[in-house]
N, C-alpha and C positions, 0 to 999 in steps of 0.2 A: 797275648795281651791285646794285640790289635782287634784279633776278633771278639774278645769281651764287650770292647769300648764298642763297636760298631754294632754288635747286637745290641747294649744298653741303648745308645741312642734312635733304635729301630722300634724303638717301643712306646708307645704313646704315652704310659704312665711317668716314664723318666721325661719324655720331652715337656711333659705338662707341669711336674714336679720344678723342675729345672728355670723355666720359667714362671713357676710361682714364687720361687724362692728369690728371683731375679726380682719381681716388682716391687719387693723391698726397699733394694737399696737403690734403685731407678728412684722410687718417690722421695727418699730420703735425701738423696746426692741433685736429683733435679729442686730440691725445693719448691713447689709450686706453692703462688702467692694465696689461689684460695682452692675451696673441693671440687672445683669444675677441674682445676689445671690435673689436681689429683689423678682425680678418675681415668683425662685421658692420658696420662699417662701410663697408668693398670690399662688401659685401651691398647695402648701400643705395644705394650708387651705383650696382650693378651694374642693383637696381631701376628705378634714375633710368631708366638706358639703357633696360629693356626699357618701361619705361612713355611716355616719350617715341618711343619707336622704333615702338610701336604706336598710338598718336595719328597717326604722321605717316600710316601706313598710309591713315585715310581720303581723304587729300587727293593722293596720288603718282594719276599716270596707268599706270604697269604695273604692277598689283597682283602680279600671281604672281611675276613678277620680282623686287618689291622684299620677299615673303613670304620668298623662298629666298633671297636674301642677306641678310635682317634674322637667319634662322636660321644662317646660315652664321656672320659678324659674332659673332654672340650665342656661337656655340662655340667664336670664335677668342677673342674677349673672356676668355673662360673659362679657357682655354688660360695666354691671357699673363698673365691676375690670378693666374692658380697659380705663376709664377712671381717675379713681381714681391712679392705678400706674403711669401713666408718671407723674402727680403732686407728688407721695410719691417722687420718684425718681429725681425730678426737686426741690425739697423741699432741702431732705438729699445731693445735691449735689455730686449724684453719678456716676462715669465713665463707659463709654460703653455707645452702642446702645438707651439703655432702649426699644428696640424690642424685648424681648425673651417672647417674650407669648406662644411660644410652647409647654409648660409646661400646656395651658387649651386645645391642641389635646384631653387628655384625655376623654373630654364630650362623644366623639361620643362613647363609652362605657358605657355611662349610662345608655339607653336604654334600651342596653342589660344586662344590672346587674337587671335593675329593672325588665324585663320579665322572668327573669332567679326568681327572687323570687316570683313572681306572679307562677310559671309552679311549684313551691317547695309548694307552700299555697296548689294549686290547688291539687296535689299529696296528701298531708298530710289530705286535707279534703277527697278526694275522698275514703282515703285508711283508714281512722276513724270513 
């Protein structure tokens, strides 16, 4: 059982999943007063995922593998939170824009976190 759970959570598709389904009840349960609040709160979860989804990075066995689907994931993520917020927000009846997706600029740091832990594996084997 234990190694099911650990392989599922080794996998971009379920971490991304996992927290898409979370920003749900995050916007629901935090209430935000207008679309800005909205947004950044799908922002922070979106963080969850990439912060979590780069941790897992040191411990998976295919690194490049799981580099290009943690980025792949990360764009799909992106993708469907663009769709899913204007209906949270068209739902809760909230004021403002409902444009503030600035808050997923972030992505384009991904990359770089995740090669930044790739160059830290690489180091720690090299030097062990």
């Amino acid at each position: 059982m234990a190694i099911t759970i650990k392989r599922i959570t080794q996998k971009p598709i379920f971490q991304a999943l996992i927290f898409f389904i979370l920003t749900t009840p995050f916007v629901l349960v935090l209430s935000p007063t207008d679309a800005d609040e909205a947004w950044l709160i799908a922002g922070y979860c979106f963080y969850g995922f990439l912060l979590i989804n780069t941790v897992v990075l040191w411990f998976v066995d295919e690194a490049w593998r799981y580099f290009f689907h943690s980025v792949t994931f990360a764009f799909i993520y992106v993708i469907l939170i663009s769709f899913l917020m204007p209906i949270l927000i068209l739902k809760m009846d909230l004021r403002g824009s409902g444009e503030s997706a600035m808050v997923f600029l972030f992505i384009i740091y991904h990359p770089a976190a995740l090669l930044v832990v790739m160059l830290a594996r690489w180091i720690h084997y090299k030097m062990s």
